[in-house]
DOLO-236667 format. One record per residue (C-alpha): residue number from 1; x, y, z. Coordinates in steps of 0.001 Angstrom, whole numbers. Last residue first. Layout:
NUM|X|Y|Z
...
END
This chain:
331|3369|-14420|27076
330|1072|-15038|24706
329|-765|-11690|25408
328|2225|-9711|25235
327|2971|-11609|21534
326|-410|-11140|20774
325|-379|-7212|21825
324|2902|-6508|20768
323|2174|-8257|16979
322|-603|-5628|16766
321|1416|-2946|17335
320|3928|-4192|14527
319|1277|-4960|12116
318|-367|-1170|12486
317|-2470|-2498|9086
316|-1438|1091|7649
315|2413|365|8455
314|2428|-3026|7050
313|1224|-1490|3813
312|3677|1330|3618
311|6313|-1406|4067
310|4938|-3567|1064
309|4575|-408|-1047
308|8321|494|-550
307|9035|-3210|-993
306|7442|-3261|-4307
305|8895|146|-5055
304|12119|-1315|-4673
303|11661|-4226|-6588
302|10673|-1791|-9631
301|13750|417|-9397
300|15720|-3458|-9585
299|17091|-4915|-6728
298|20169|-6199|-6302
297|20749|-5792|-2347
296|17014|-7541|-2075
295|14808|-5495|402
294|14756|-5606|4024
293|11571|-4062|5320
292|11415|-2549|8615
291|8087|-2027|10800
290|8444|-880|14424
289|9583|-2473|17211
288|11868|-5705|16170
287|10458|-9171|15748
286|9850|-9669|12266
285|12322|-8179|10196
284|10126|-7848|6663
283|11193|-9010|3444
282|10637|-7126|-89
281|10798|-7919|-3539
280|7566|-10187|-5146
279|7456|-7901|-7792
278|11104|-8111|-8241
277|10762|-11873|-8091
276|9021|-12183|-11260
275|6181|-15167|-10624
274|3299|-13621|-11222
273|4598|-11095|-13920
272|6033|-13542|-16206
271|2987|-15576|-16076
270|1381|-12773|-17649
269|4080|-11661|-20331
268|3809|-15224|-21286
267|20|-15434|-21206
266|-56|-12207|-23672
265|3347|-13297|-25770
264|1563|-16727|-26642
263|453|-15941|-30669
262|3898|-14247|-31138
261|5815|-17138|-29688
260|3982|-19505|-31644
259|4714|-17182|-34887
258|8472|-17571|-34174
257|10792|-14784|-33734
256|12559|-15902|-30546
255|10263|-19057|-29184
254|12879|-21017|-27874
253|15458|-18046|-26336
252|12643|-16402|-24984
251|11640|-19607|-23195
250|14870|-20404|-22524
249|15512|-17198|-20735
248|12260|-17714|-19444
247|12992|-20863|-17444
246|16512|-19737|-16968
245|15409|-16868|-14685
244|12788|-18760|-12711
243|15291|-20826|-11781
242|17638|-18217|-10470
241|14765|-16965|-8582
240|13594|-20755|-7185
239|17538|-20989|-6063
238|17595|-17648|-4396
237|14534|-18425|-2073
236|16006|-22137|-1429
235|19490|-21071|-823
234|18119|-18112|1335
233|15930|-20299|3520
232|18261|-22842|4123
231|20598|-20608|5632
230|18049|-18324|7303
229|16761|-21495|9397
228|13527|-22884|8628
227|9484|-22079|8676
226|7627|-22310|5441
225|4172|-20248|5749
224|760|-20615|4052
223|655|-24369|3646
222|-173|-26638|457
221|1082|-23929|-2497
220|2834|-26445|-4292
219|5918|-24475|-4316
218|6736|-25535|-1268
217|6998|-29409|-2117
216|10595|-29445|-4115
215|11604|-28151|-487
214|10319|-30928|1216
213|7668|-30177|3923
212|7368|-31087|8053
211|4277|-30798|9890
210|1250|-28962|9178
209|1050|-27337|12147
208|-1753|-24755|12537
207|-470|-23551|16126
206|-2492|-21844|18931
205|-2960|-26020|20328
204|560|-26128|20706
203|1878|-29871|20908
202|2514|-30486|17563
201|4473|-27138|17618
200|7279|-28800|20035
199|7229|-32259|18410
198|8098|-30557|14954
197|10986|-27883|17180
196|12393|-31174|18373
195|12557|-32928|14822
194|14325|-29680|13713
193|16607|-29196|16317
192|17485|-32854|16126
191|18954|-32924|12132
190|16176|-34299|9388
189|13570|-37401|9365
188|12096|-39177|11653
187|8767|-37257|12026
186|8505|-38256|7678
185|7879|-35887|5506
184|12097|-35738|4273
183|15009|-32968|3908
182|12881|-30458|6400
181|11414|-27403|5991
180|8763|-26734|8958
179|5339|-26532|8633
178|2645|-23695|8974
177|-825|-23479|7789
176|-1875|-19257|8962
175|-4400|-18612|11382
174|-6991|-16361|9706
173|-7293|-12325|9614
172|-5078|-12085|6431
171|-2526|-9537|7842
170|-3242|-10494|11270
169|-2759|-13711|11393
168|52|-13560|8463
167|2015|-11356|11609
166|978|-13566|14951
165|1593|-17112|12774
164|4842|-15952|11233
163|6202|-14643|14913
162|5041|-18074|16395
161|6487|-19959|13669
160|10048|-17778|14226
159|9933|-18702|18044
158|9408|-22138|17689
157|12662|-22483|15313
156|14446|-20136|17491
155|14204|-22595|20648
154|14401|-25620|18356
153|18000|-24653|17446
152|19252|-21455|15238
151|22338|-21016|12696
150|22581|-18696|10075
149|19981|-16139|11262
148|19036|-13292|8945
147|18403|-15129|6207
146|15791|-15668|4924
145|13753|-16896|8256
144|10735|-17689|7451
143|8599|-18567|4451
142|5619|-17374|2838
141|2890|-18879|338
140|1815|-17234|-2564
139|-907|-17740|-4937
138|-2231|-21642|-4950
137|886|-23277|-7545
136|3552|-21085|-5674
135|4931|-17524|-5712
134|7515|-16465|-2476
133|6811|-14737|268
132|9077|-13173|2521
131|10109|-13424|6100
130|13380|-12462|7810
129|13729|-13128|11330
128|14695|-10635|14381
127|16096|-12475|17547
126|14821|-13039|20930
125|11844|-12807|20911
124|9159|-12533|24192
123|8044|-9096|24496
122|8973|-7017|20777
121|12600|-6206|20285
120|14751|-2953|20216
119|13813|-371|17884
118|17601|1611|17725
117|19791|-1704|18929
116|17396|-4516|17346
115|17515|-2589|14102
114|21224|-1775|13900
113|21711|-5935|13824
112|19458|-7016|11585
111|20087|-4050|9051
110|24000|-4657|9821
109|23105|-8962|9514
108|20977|-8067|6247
107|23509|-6105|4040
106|21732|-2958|2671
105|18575|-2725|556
104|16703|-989|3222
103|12962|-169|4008
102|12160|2250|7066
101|8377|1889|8369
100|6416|4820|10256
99|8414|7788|9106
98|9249|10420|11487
97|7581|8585|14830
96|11806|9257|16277
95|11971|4942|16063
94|10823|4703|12938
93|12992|7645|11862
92|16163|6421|13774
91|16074|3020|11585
90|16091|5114|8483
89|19200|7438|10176
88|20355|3536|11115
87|20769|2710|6933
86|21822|6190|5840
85|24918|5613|8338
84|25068|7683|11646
83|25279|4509|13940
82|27417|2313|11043
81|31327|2904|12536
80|30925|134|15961
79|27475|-1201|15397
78|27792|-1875|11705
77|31219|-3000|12408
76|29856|-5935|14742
75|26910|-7315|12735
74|29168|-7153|9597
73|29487|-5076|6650
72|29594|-7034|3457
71|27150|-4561|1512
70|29534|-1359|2798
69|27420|1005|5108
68|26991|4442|4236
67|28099|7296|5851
66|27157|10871|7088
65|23053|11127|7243
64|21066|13461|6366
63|17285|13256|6640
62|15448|13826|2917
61|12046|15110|2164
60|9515|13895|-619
59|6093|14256|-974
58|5713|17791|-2349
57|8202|16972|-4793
56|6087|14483|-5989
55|2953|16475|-7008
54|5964|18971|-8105
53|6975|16667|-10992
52|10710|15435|-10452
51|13771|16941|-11714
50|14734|18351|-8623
49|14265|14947|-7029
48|18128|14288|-8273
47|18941|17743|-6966
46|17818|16835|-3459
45|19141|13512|-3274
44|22632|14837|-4648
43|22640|17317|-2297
42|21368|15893|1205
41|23870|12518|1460
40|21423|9798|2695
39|17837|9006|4171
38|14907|9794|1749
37|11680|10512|3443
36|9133|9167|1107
35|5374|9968|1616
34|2504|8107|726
33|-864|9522|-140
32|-796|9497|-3838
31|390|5736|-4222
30|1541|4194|-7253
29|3788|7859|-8883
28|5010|7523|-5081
27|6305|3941|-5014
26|7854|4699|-9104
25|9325|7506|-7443
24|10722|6144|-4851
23|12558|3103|-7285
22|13936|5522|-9638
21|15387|7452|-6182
20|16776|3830|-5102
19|18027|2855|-8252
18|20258|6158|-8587
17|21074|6192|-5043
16|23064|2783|-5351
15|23039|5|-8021
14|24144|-2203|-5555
13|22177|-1683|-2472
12|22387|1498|364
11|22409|4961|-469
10|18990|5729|-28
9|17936|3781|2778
8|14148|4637|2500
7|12042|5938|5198
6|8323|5249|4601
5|5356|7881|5418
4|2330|7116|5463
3|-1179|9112|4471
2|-3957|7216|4735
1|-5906|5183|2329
END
């Protein structure tokens, strides 16, 4: 693979710098050609990776930067006090060809927000949308937008199934299944901007519409991309991880030093992995120039990494160029 380097928001997210430098070095320790340029207060970032083996030493620089940005910062404050905060001096890195993706576990509508004003947006969107995939019955299957926009109308709806079907096109060189998230199947169903935006992608012969879906029906694995509004999008994304969480508490809880649950440990530990969200951690802002990766605000080290990895991925494929050209050639 090719050298990359990410900038990581090193200040940002609630456990801080000290998750965020565990969760760059578990990213470089996975990957000996990526770089980390570490974006934050310049001391305690360099004596922190002090400590570290020189093979990552070498790989790690830091940008300084004078502030950080509270988790409940807003659109509007972010722009006003946030401009030399460790979350825009990521931003600025992109943008200045210093790192080629920035990944952030600060508050979504700043990162949404001081995104579109340092990368600005690619031909054609309007707004940025959060999209990140979730584990279902048939691997994983994405879903669009997270969060980063509240309300939207059938305008925004079109918009974010045409950014999922440029950026999954690429990535897995097929036209992605895409269908909308709706509180019934049926074309009557569901509030106007919804029905409007199903009528709208009927009609587009680019478009793999698959028509409308039921949240208890996206984790079947049937389509390759869930398109709603970042509302319904978080409460369904943070409802599966909550579930996930009580399944194998009670699992844990149920089998707790019995010989059934010493026999199924193996599969346990197995399943565990496929559907922990921490190793699915990471959601990138589609729409903006350049790639940024928003990653959960309660991340673990290991969620970090995942969404370190994730943006150094991006970066190799050149998904943001290659979005530009589609999008252009949409147009």
């Amino acid at each position: 693979m090719k050298s990359i380097t990410v900038a990581v928001d090193a200040m940002s997210g609630d456990g801080g710098s000290d998750i965020n430098l565990e969760g760059c070095r578990q990213a470089l320790l996975g990957d000996p050609t990526l770089h980390v340029l570490l974006c934050g207060e310049p001391e305690p970032l360099e004596a922190a990776c002090a400590s570290w083996p020189a093979g990552l030493n070498e790989r790690v620089s830091v940008r300084p930067s004078n502030s950080v940005l509270a988790a409940d910062a807003g659109p509007a404050l972010a722009l006003r006090h946030g401009r030399d905060s460790s979350m825009a001096t990521a931003l600025q890195a992109v943008h200045d060809r210093a790192a080629s993706a920035a990944v952030s576990s600060g508050g979504t509508g700043a990162l949404m927000v001081l995104a579109r004003h340092v990368l600005g947006m690619l031909p054609g969107i309007e707004r940025p949308a959060l999209m990140a995939a979730i584990p279902t019955a048939s691997g994983l299957t994405w879903m669009l937008d997270l969060g980063a926009n509240i309300q939207v109308d059938a305008d925004r709806l079109c918009e974010f199934a045409r950014l999922g079907h440029v950026a999954l096109g690429t990535v897995n060189g097929r036209a992605p299944a895409i269908a909308l998230l709706n509180i019934g199947s049926e074309p009557g169903k569901g509030p106007d901007a919804i029905r409007e935006a199903g009528r709208r992608l009927a009609a587009d012969p680019d478009i793999d519409y698959q028509g409308f879906i039921e949240a208890n029906r996206v984790f079947d694995g049937a389509v390759d991309l869930v398109v709603c509004d970042g509302f319904s999008g978080n409460v369904l994304l943070k409802s599966a991880e909550g579930a996930i969480r009580l399944m194998f508490g009670q699992l844990k809880t149920s089998f707790a030093g019995s010989l059934c649950g010493y026999m199924a440990r193996p599969r346990l530990r197995r399943l565990n992995d496929s559907l922990d969200p921490s190793r699915h951690n990471g959601a990138p802002l589609l729409g903006v120039r350049g790639t940024v990766i928003k990653s959960h605000g309660a991340a673990t080290a290991e969620g970090l990494a995942h969404a370190i990895t994730l943006g150094a991925l991006e970066a190799r494929r050149d998904l943001s160029a290659a979005m530009a050209a589609h999008l252009w050639v949409a147009d």
